[in-house]
N, C-alpha and C positions, 0 to 999 in steps of 0.2 A: 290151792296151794298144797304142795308137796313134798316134803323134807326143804319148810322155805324157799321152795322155787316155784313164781309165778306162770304155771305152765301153762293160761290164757296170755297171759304178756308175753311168753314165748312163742307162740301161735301167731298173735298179733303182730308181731317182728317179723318172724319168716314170710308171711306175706307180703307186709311192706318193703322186703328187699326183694324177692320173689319179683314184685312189678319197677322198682326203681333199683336197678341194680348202683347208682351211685353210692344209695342211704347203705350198702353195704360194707364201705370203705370205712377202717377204723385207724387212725394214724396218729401216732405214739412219739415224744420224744424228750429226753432226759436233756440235762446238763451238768456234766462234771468239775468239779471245781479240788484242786489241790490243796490239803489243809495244812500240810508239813509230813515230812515223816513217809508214812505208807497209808495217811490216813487221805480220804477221798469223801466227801460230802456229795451227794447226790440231788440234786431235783428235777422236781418231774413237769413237764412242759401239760399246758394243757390237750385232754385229747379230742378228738375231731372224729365224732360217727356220723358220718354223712354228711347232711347240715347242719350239724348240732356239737357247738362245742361244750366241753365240757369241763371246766374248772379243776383242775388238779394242782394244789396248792401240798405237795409232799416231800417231804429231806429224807436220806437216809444216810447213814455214813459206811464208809466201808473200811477197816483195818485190816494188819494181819497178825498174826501169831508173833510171842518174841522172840521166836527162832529163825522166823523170816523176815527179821527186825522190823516188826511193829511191837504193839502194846497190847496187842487183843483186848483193846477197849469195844470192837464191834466186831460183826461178822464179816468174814470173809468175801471178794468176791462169787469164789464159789460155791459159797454157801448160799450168794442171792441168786447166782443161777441154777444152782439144784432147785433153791425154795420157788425161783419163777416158775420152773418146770412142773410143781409139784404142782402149784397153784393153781395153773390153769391147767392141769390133769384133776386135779381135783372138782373142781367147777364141771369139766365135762363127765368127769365120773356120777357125779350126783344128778346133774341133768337129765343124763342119761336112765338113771334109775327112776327118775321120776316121772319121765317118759313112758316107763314101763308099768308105771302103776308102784313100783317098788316102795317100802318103808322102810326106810334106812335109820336103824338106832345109833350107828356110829360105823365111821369110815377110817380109818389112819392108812397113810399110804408111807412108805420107806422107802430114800433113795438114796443110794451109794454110788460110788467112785471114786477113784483112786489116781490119783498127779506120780509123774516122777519125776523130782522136780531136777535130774538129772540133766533133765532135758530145756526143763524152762530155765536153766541157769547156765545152758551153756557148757556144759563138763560132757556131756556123751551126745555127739552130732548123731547116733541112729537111736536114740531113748526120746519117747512122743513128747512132744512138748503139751498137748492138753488132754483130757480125759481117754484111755483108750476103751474101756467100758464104763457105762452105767449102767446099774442094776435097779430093779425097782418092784414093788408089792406091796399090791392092797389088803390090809387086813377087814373084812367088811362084816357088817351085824345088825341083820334086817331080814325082812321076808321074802326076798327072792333066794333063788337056786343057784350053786356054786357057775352051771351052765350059765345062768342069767348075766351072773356076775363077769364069769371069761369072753361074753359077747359083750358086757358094756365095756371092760378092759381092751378088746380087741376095739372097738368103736373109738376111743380116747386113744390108740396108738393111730389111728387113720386120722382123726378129726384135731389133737390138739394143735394148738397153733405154735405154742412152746415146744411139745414135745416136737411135731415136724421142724421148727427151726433149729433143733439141735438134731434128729437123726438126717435132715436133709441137708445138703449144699445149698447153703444161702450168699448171695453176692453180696459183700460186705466193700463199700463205694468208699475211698476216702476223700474229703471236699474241704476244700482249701475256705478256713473262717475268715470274711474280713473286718 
């Protein structure tokens, strides 16, 4: 174990998907439910790694701000997709170091971007309706080298599965519930 991450259990995995490419299928899904207002309750379906399901029994709720008439009794949606992004950047960040031998005393990573909500509300048809950048940096405090550290950063912008879902095109399917 290294900075908490089982890097024989990681071994051990890569292998097992290495010879059974199905056990590498990880499949994810929520359900949204409407609470009033701008507020939105969240749960999470259980997940499926291969042949292995896995019990995911979680709520979250979602508001917004009362300028964008909610109650900011909770966070924002896009605050749970900066935090998804972070999340699994962060996982691959520490992975990654640990892979390396790395000792990590502490990681903070910061993500920005900025809405115009000119656009999500319909007043200006050429102002972007969703993020036109995000920004992002790792603050990191450990025994590897700043180079160490800009190749695991370079590695977590190829490899995250969050971060490629929001810098790539992903086909987003809409399916009629019966």
């Amino acid at each position: 174990m290294l900075n908490g991450i089982n890097l024989e259990g990681l071994a051990q995995y890569t292998q097992l998907i290495t010879k059974q490419k199905e056990e590498a299928i990880s499949a994810y899904g929520i359900t949204a439910e409407w609470l009033g207002g701008t507020q939105t309750k969240v749960s999470t379906h259980n997940q499926k790694i291969g042949s292995t399901e896995i019990v995911k029994d979680f709520n979250f709720t979602i508001d917004e701000p009362n300028e964008l008439l909610g109650s900011n009794s909770f966070p924002t949606p896009q605050d749970y997709l900066l935090g998804g992004m972070a999340g699994c950047m962060m996982v691959g960040f520490v992975v990654g170091a640990s892979t390396k031998g790395i000792k990590l005393d502490s990681v903070k990573l910061e993500i920005k971007g900025a809405l115009n909500l000119r656009g999500f509300l319909n007043v200006d048809a050429t102002a972007p309706i969703g993020f036109d950048e995000i920004q992002f940096g790792f603050d990191v405090k450990g025994n590897g080298t700043q180079e160490q550290y800009d190749e695991i950063i370079k590695n977590v912008q190829q490899f995250s599965p969050n971060y490629r879902t929001i810098v790539d095109n992903v086909k987003v399917v809409p399916v009629l519930l019966i």
